[in-house]
Phi, psi and omega in degrees: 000338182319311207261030194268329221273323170331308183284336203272163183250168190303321207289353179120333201270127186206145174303190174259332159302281194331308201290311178304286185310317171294342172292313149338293186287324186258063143234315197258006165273322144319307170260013174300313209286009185249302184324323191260015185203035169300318205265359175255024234230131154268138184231343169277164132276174196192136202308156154314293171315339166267026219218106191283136177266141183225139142288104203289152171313119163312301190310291180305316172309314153316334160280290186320302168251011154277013171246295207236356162314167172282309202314319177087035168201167181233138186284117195289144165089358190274150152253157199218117193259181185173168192233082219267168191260165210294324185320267168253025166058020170284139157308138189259300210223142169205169192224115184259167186213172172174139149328102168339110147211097168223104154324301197280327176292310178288353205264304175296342210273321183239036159258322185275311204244014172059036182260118183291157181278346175259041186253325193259135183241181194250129144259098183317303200233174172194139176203136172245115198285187185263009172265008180313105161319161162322160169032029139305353181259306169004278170317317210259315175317328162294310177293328176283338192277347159286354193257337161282316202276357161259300176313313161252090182285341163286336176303129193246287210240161157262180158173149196216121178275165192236142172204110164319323183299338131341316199073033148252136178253024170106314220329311187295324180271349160267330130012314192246016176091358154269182176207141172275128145248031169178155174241166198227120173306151163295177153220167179284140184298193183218146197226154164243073204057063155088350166280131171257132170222161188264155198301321184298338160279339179287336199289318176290329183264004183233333194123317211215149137318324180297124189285322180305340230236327168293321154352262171320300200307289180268001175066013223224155188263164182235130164237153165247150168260135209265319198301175162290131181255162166243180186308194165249130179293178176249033206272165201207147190232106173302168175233350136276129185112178160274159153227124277241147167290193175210115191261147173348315169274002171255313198271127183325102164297154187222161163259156185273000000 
């Protein structure tokens, strides 16, 4: 779905050749992208309760979600957990966190609810493989946050964006006891020769976000997606504590 908004016309609309190709093109880019993380691929299943929690390896998370994440990168600087099977310690379901700096989000954090921004941390990435039990991200989402909160004992709030335009609605993170509290307008994606990469990724190989400029820089073509997108949720976990609901008229639009 990342990849229909390329394509797609403001009214939202794409033909039926577009929707078979792009579907075309992400089937045979899956399977290259498994062929190259194969020896990390689980393959049995296994009850929740057997399913051991770890501090994960970087590097192999890092195969994993620069391969089979939609985003396709791993957040530099992250640490990364995970709920690995009893057997071969392959991964079921994992997660990355890293401190928080998304400015506005953080800005709002400690204007509206007295959380300092550098108290909060991000959960970036999460992929759940398809032999994963029911509630495993749930699950695991619980185990991290005791498990930062024995680490960073200065450490306040999680917090994670959610983006409906996907077809995710929160569900695995209220599940696990967070609630939103505030949404961020979109912005358009960005495709790099027909690939979406994200801006924070583009900031790293390029310098800079700006597409004309990413333009000039790589020869390479850059797109934008036309349709309207919609915002993005805000969810948030204290790590001490309950974490407090937030009702609809309180929470907070943020601007890009």
């Amino acid at each position: 779905m990342l990849h229909l908004p390329r394509v797609a016309g403001r009214d939202g609309q794409l033909i039926l050749r577009q929707l078979n190709a792009e579907l075309r093109n992400c089937a045979v880019d899956l399977r290259a992208d498994h062929a190259e993380v194969q020896d990390l691929l689980p393959l049995d299943g296994y009850a929740l309760q057997d399913l051991r929690f770890v501090s994960y390896d970087d590097v192999g998370a890092a195969r994993i979600f620069g391969r089979l994440h939609y985003l396709r990168s791993a957040r530099r600087g992250s640490r990364s957990y995970a709920l690995v099977d009893p057997r071969h310690g392959l991964p079921v379901t994992l997660c990355s966190v890293s401190p928080l700096d998304w400015g506005r989000v953080g800005r709002q954090l400690s204007k509206q609810f007295g959380v300092p921004a550098d108290r909060a941390w991000d959960v970036s990435r999460v992929y759940s493989f398809d032999v994963a039990p029911g509630n495993a991200i749930s699950y695991l989402l619980g185990k991290v946050r005791k498990s930062l909160h024995q680490a960073e004992p200065d450490a306040e709030l999680l917090t994670t964006a959610v983006d409906p335009n996907l077809g995710f609605t929160g569900s695995s993170y209220r599940a696990a006891n967070w609630q939103r509290w505030m949404t961020i307008s979109p912005r358009p994606y960005i495709y790099l020769d027909r690939r979406y990469i994200s801006p924070r990724k583009l900031r790293e190989d390029y310098d800079t976000a700006n597409v004309s400029m990413v333009r000039a820089l790589s020869g390479a073509v850059v797109e934008q997606s036309r349709v309207k997108l919609l915002d993005s949720a805000i969810f948030c976990s204290r790590l001490k504590g309950e974490t407090e609901s937030v009702p609809l008229d309180e929470q907070r639009r943020l601007r890009r």
